[in-house]
N, C-alpha and C positions, 0 to 999 in steps of 0.2 A: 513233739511238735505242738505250739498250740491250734488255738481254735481257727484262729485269723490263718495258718497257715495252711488249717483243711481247707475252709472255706476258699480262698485263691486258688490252692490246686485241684480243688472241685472245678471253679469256674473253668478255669484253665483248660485241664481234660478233658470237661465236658462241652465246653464248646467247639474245641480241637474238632472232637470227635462228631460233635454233632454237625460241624458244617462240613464235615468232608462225607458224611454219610448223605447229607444232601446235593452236596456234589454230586458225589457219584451217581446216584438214581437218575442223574440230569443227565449225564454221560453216557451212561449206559442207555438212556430212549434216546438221546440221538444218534450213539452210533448205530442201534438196532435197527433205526427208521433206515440209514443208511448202507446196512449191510443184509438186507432185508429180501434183497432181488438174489445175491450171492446164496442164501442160506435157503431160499425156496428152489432156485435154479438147479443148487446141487444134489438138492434133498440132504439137506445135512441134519439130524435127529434132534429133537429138543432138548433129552436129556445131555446130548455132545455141545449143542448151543451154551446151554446153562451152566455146567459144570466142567467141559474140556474146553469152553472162550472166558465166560464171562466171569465164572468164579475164580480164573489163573489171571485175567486183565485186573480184576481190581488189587489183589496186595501190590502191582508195578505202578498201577495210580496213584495209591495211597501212597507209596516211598516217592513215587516221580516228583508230587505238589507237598510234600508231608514241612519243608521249610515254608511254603507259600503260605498254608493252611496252618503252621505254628504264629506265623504272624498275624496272619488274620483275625485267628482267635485272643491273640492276647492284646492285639488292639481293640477288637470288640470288650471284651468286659472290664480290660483297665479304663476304656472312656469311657465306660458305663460308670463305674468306681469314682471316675474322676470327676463327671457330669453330677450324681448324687453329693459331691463334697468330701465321697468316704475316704478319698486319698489323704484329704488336709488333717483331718480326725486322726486318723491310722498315726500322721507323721506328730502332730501335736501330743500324742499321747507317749512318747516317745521312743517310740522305733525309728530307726537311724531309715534312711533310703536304702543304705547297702541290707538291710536287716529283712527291708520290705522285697529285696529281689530272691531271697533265700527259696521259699516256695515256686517262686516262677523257675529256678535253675532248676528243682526238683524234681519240676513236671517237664522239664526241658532234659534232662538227663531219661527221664521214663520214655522218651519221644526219639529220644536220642538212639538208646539203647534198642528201640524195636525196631527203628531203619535199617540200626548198623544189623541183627540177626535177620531179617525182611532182604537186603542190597545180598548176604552175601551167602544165604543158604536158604529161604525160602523163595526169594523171587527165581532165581537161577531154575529149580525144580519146575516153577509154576509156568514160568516162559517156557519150558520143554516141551509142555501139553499145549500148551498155545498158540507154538510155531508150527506145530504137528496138527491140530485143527485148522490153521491157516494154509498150512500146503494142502490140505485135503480139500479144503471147502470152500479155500478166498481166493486164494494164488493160483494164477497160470503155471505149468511147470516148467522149472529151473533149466535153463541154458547157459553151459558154461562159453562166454563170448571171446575171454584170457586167451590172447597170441603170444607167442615167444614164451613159456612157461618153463623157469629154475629153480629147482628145490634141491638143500642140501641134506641126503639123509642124514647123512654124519658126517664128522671130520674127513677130508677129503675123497667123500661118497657125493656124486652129483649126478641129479638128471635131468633132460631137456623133454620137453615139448613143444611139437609146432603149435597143438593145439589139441582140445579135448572135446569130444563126446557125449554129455552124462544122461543124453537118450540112449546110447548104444553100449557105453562104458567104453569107449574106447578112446586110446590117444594116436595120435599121430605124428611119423617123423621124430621118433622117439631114441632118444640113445644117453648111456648112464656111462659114467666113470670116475675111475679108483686112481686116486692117485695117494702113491710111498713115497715119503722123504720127498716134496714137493714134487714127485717127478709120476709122470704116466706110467702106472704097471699094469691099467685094464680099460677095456673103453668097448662099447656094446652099440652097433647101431642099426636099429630096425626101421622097418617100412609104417609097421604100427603096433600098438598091444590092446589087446582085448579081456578083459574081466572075465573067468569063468567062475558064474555063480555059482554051481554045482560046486566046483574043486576047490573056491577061492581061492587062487592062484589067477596069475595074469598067463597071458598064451602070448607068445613073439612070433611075429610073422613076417618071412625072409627079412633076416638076419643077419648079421655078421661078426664075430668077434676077435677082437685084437687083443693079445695077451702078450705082454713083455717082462722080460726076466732075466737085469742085467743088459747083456749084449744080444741075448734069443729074444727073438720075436716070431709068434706063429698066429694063424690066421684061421678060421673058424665059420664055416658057411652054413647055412641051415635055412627049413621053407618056415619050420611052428619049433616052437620051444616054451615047455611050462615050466614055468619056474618065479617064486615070492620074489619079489622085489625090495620089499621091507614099506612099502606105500600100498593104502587103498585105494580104492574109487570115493572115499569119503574128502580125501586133498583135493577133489575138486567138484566136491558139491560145494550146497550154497552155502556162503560165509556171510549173509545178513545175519544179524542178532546171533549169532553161534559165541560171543563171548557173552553175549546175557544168559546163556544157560548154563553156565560152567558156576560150580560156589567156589567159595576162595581157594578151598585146594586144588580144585581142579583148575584154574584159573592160574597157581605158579605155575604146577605143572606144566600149562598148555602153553608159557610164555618161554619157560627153560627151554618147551621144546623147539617151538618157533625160532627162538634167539642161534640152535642150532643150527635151523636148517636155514639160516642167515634170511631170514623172512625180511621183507622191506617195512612189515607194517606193523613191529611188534612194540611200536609207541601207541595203536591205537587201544589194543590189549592192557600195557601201562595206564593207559589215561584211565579205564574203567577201574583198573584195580585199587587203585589211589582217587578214584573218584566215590567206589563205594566208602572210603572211610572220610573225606573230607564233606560230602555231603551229608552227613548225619552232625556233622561238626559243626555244620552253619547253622544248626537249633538252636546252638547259645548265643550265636551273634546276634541273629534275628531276634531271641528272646531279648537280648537286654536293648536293642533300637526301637522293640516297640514298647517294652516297657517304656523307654525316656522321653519316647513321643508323647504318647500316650495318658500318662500320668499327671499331665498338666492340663489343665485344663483353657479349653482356647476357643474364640471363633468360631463358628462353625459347627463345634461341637464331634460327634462320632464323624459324622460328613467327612469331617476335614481329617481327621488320623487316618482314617479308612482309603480314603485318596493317597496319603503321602503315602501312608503304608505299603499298597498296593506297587507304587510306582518303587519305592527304595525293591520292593520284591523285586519287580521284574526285570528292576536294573540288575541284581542281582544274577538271576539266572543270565542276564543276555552278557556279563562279565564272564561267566562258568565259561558260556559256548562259545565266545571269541578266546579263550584261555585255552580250552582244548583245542581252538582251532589251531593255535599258532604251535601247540607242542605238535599234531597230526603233520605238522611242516616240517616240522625236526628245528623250528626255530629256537624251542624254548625245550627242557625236560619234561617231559610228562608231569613228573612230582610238584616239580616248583610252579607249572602252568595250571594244576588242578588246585594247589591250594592257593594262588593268587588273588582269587575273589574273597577267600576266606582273611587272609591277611590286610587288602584293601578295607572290608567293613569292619574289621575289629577295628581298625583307628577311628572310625565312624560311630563305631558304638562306646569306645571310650570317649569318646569328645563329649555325645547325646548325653553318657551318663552322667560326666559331670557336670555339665550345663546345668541336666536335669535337679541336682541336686539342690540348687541356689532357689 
């Protein structure tokens, strides 16, 4: 690489990196200001503040703005470049445009590449301690509020609840069943179950069971019965952010099993998973729109890139979260609706580049 090509992706990573580092310091004293009464109230330890909140918050900030913050930066020093003349020089001397974006993709692949391992095996980990400092020390605890509750364990394994517990561990109104060759061979129904920590097992209490076999059918009465069900008390704890802590493997796995138990919501699970890879994807787009903004020099000066810039950004994201919303409806796929924003600004950013070239 030559020299011209250090020096950009110096600039490039170096301002990346410098203005999200000043972000963050900004973010962090205001949410501290704001979470300040929660962390005294509860007596939550400093070293837990520091290192089980605020060291696990920042890699999900940094990947959350890491497209906003690639833009920002390459609009900052290309207007800088542009504003001193060094664009026209660069181009004069005969490096093509396409020649001049070479360095920007290389710093945008290096950006690229630390989202994409950040989205799908470091953030996952770091929101574990995070969400686990926030039940301890921010959050009220968890009520599950879910009326009418059907889970399928497996291929014609189903169970009901009226309702669940997750003070007491218990469900209610509960009864599970088995059905062979489409037809009832087993059907279970209790008054309620209860979790025994000690055993972990569930305990049934007055009970009833129906078992058929063929043409026999027998009947089956009882006050307790322990016995596995093949479900924990973890089915109906909290399901906020429990897909941001899974990494990718753990994340097919958890959708193979969902899709089993005929889950209703397992497009939202889709949307993350196809979101951790198209979001790292929108580096390049971003890179070459603010390169082609950017590079010309106009008006206004940084003022005015910094403006449009900002605004193409946030269009941006506000595209993503109406695109997830509509696949969360089942209107669109999850795949096609997560990379729709990415497909919209590439035609945007092939237009700018050519423009930009003349």
């Amino acid at each position: 690489m030559k020299i011209l090509d250090l020096y950009i992706i110096k600039k490039f990573l170096g301002t990346f990196f410098f203005s999200m580092v000043l972000i963050i310091l900004i973010v962090v004293v205001f949410d501290i200001s704001e979470k300040i009464d929660d962390f005294i109230g509860r007596e939550a330890p400093l070293k837990a503040i520091v290192f089980d909140f605020y060291f696990n918050f920042i890699p999900f900030f940094v990947n959350l703005f890491s497209p906003l913050f690639t833009f920002i930066a390459v609009i900052l020093f290309t207007s800088q470049l542009a504003t001193r003349t060094e664009i026209v020089a660069i181009l004069c001397s005969g490096v093509s445009y396409r020649r001049l974006l070479l360095p920007y993709m290389v710093s945008a692949i290096v950006i690229a590449i630390l989202s994409l391992y950040l989205n799908n095996f470091v953030i996952p980990i770091a929101t574990k301690k995070r969400i686990a400092f926030e039940d301890k020390y921010i959050r009220n605890e968890f009520q599950n509020r879910n009326r009418n509750i059907h889970i399928q364990l497996s291929p014609g394994n189903y169970i009901y609840l009226e309702s669940y517990n997750t003070t007491e561990i218990t469900g209610y109104k509960f009864s599970i069943e088995k059905f062979k060759n489409d037809e009832l061979a087993y059907k279970l129904i209790a008054e309620s179950i209860k979790w025994d920590t000690t055993k972990n097992n569930w305990s049934i209490n007055n009970y009833y069971i129906r078992e058929i076999k063929g043409m026999d059918e027998s009947l089956k009465f009882g006050k307790k019965l322990d016995t596995v069900l093949g479900f924990t008390p973890n089915e109906f704890g909290r399901k906020d952010n429990t897909v941001e802590t899974m990494d990718y493997y753990e994340l097919n796995d958890y959708i193979a099993s969902e899709r089993l138990k005929g889950a209703d919501n397992v497009e939202y699970y889709e949307i993350e998973k196809y979101r951790r890879i198209a979001f790292p994807f929108a580096t390049f787009i971003l890179t070459i729109i603010g390169v082609s903004i950017a590079s010309r020099k106009v008006r206004g000066g940084i003022g005015m890139h910094i403006g449009l810039g900002v605004f193409i950004s946030f269009t941006f994201i506000m595209f993503m979260q109406v695109s997830t919303t509509f696949a969360a409806s089942g209107l669109v796929s999850p795949l096609v609706a997560v990379w729709i924003p990415n497909f919209i600004f590439s035609f945007l950013a092939l237009f700018l580049f050519k423009k930009a070239q003349k």
